[in-house]
C-alpha positions in Angstrom: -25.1 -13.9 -10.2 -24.0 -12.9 -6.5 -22.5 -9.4 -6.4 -19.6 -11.1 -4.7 -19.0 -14.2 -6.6 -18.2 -13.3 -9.9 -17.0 -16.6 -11.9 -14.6 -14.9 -14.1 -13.2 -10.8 -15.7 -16.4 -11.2 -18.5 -18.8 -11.1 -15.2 -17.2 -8.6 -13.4 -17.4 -5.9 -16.7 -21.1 -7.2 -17.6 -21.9 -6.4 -13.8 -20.5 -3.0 -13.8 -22.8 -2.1 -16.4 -25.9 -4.0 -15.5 -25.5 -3.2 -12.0 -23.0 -0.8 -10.7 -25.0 -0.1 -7.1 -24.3 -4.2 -6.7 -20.5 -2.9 -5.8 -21.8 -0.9 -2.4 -23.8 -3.6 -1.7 -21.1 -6.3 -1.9 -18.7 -4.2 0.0 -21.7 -3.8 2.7 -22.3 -8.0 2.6 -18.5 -8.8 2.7 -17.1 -10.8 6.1 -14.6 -7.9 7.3 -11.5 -8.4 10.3 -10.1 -6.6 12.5 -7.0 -5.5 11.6 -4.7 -7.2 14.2 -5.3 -10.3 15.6 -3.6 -13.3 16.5 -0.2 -12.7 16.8 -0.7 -8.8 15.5 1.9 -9.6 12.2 1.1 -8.5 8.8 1.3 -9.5 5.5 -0.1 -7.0 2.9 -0.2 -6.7 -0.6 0.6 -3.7 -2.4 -1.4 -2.8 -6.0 -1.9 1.1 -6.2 1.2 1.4 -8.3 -1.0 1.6 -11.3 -3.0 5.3 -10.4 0.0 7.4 -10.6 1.2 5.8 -13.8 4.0 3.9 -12.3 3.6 0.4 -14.6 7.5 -0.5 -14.1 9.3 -3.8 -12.6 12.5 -3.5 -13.1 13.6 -3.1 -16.3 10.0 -3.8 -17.9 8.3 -0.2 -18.3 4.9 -2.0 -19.2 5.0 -4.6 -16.8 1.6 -3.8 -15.1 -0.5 -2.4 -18.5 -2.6 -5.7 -18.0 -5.5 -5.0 -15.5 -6.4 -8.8 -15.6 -2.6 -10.2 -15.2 -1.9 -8.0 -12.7 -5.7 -9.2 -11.3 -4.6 -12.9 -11.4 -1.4 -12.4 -9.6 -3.5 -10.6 -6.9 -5.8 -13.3 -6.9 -2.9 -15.6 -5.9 -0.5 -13.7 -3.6 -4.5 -13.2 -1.9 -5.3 -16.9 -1.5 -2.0 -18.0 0.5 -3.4 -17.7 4.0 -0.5 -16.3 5.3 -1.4 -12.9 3.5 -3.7 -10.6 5.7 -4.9 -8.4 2.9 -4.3 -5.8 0.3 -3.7 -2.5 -0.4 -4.6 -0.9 -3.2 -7.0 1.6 -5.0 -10.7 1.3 -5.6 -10.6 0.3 -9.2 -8.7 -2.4 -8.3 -10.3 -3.5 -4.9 -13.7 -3.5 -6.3 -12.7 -5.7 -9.2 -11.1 -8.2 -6.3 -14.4 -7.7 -3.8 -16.4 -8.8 -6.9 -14.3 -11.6 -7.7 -14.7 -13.1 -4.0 -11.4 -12.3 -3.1 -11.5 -10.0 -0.3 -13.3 -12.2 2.1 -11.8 -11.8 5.5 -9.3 -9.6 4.5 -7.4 -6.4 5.7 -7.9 -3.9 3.5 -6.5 -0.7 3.1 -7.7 2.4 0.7 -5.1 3.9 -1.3 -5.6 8.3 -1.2 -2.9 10.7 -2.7 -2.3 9.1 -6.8 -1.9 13.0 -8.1 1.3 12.8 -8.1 1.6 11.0 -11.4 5.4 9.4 -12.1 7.5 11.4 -13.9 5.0 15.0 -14.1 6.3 18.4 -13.1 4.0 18.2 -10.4 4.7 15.2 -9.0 5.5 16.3 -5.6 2.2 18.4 -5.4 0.5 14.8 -4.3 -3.2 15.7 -3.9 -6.2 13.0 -2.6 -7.3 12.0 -6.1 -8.3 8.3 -4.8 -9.9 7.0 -2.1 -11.6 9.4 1.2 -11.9 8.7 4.5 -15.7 8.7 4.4 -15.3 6.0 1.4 -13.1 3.4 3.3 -15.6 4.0 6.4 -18.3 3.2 3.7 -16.6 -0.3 2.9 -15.8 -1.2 6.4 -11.7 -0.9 5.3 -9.2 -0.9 7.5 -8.0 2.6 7.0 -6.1 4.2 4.2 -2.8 5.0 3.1 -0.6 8.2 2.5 2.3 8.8 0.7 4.5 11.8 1.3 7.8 12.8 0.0 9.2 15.6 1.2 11.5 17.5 -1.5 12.6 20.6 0.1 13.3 22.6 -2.9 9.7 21.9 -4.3 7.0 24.1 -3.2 4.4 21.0 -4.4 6.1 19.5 -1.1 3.7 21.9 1.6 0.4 20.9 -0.3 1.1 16.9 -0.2 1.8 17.2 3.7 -1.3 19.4 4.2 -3.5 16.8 2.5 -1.8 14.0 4.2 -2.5 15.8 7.3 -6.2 16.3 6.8 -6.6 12.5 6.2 -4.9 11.6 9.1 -7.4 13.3 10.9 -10.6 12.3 8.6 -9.2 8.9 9.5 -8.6 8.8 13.3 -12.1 10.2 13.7 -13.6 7.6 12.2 -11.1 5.2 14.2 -9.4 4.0 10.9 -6.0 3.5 10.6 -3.8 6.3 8.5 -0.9 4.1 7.0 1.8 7.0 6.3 4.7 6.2 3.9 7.2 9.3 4.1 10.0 10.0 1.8 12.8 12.7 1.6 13.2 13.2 -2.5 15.2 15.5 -4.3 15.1 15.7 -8.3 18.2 13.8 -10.0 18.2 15.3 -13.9 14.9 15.6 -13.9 13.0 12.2 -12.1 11.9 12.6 -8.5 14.8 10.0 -6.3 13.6 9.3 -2.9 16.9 9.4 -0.3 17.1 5.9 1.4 20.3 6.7 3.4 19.7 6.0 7.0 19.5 9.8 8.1 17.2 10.8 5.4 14.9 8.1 6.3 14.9 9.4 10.3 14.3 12.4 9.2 11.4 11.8 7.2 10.2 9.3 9.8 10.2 12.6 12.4 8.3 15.0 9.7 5.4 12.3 9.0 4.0 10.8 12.4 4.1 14.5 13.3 1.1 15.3 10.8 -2.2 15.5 11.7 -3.9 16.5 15.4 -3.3 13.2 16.5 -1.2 10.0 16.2 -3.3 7.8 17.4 -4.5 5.9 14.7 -1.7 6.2 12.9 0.9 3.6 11.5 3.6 4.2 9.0 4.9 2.2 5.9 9.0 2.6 5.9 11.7 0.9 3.4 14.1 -1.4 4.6 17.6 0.5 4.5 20.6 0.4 6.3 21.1 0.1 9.9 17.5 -0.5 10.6 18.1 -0.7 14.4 18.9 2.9 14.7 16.2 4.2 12.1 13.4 2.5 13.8 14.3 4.1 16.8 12.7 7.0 15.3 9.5 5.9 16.4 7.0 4.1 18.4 4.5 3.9 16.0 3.6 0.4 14.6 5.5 -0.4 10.9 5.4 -2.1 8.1 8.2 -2.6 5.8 8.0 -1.8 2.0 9.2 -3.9 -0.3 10.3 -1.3 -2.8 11.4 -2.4 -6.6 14.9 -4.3 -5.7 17.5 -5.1 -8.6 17.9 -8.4 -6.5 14.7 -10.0 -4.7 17.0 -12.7 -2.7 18.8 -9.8 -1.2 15.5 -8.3 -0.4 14.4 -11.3 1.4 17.0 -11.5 3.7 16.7 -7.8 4.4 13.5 -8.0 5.7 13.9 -11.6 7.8 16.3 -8.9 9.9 14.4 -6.4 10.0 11.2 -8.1 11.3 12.8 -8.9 14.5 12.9 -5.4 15.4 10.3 -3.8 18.2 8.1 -1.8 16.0 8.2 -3.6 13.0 4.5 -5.6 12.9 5.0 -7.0 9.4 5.8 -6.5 5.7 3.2 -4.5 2.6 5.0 -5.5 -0.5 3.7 -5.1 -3.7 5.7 -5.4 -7.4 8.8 -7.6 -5.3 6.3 -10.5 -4.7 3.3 -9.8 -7.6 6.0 -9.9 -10.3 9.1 -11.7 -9.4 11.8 -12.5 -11.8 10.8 -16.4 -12.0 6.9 -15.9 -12.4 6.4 -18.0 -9.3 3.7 -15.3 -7.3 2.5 -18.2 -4.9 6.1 -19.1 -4.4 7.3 -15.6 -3.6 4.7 -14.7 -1.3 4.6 -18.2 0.8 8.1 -17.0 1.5 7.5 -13.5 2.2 4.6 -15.0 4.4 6.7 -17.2 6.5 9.4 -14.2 7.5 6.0 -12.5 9.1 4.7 -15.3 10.8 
């Protein structure tokens, strides 16, 4: 059985115990791409919900608790050739590699998960995932950060330290450091990040600052109101998050506006297209897919 090619979830568990050094291998043997080419649009896939305990859609708190459901929609949002790649942590991006998925794809390394939904520490976002020196390992395209910025936590100033670190573990190995910055606040109790225009500049300002240089790095930025003036924040290439919308149609047509702007190079959604209130993944994503191209 070919490290790469397993025929179904059975394989891929009786691998990983037979033959767990079969993983670095396959990542080693897999057909890479560069991240931008053609065109220079996007379309990602977001999966690294999961690591910080975040297994909500909507109004279904257990939505994600099945590794191989949320594997099969992965599987299919993966196999539209519109979509460029994934995003995701290395749980679940070694399960895809195995499965053959991953051939010619983007892929980006998921870092800071400490921040697990809903704990007292939340803000204190350490690098509990993926490294720099792993992603440069698999031949990934980079990695990606997030960092909200509450400024009555003191948890805040060790997230933007760590994010800060990576971004330069990253641009010295020339991968990309995909930065996704949030102003939060606590609202009785759960972490609320701000999405009012300002509060979005503002973090926008505090994140591509990080780090010794900005050279490699991109940032990941929800679509909120009055886009035009909030991408004017920065030059810095962008894609838009997809978020958890109440309603996915309005969503849509959020981001076919937002696309046209300059900076804008394409969209990273995850739960909006992998679990959309119909059930139709390929449908969702061929959409999503055709605002990019």
């Amino acid at each position: 059985m070919s490290s790469a090619t397993c025929k179904d979830y059975n394989d891929v568990t009786d691998l990983r115990a037979a033959d767990p050094g079969a993983i670095a291998k396959a990542w080693n043997s897999r057909t890479t791409r560069p991240t931008v080419r053609g065109n220079g649009r996007l379309m990602i896939v977001a999966a690294d919900h999961p690591a910080r305990g975040a297994l909500a859609v909507g109004n279904r708190p257990t939505a994600m608790n099945s590794r191989v459901d949320l594997l099969d929609r992965l599987r299919a949002a993966l196999a539209d050739p519109g979509v460029d790649g994934v995003l995701a942590t290395s749980d679940i991006l070694d399960d895809l590699l195995l499965l053959g998925a991953l051939e010619d794809k983007v892929v980006f390394s998921s870092f800071n998960r400490g921040g697990l939904a809903g704990a007292s520490f939340e803000l204190d976002d350490r690098m509990t995932a993926a490294t720099a020196a792993s992603t440069a390992a698999a031949k990934m395209n980079g990695g990606k950060m997030l960092c909200r910025i509450d400024l009555d936590d003191p948890g805040t100033v060790a997230t933007m330290t760590a994010c800060a670190q990576a971004v330069d573990e990253l641009a010295a190995l020339g991968l990309i450091a995909m930065l996704e910055p949030f102003m939060s606040s606590r609202v009785n109790g759960k972490v609320r990040n701000d999405l009012s225009p300002d509060a979005v500049i503002k973090s926008i300002h505090i994140g591509q600052g990080l780090g010794s240089t900005s050279a490699y790095t991109w940032m990941k930025l929800p679509v909120v109101d009055e886009m035009d003036r909030v991408m004017e924040a920065t030059t810095l290439p962008t894609l838009l998050l997809g978020g958890d919308p109440a309603d996915p149609d309005e969503a849509f047509a959020s981001w076919e506006k937002a696309l046209a702007l300059p900076s804008v190079r394409g969209l990273i959604v995850g739960r909006t297209l992998l679990y959309p209130p119909d059930g139709d993944v390929a449908s969702a994503v061929a959409t999503a897919a055709s605002m990019v191209r």
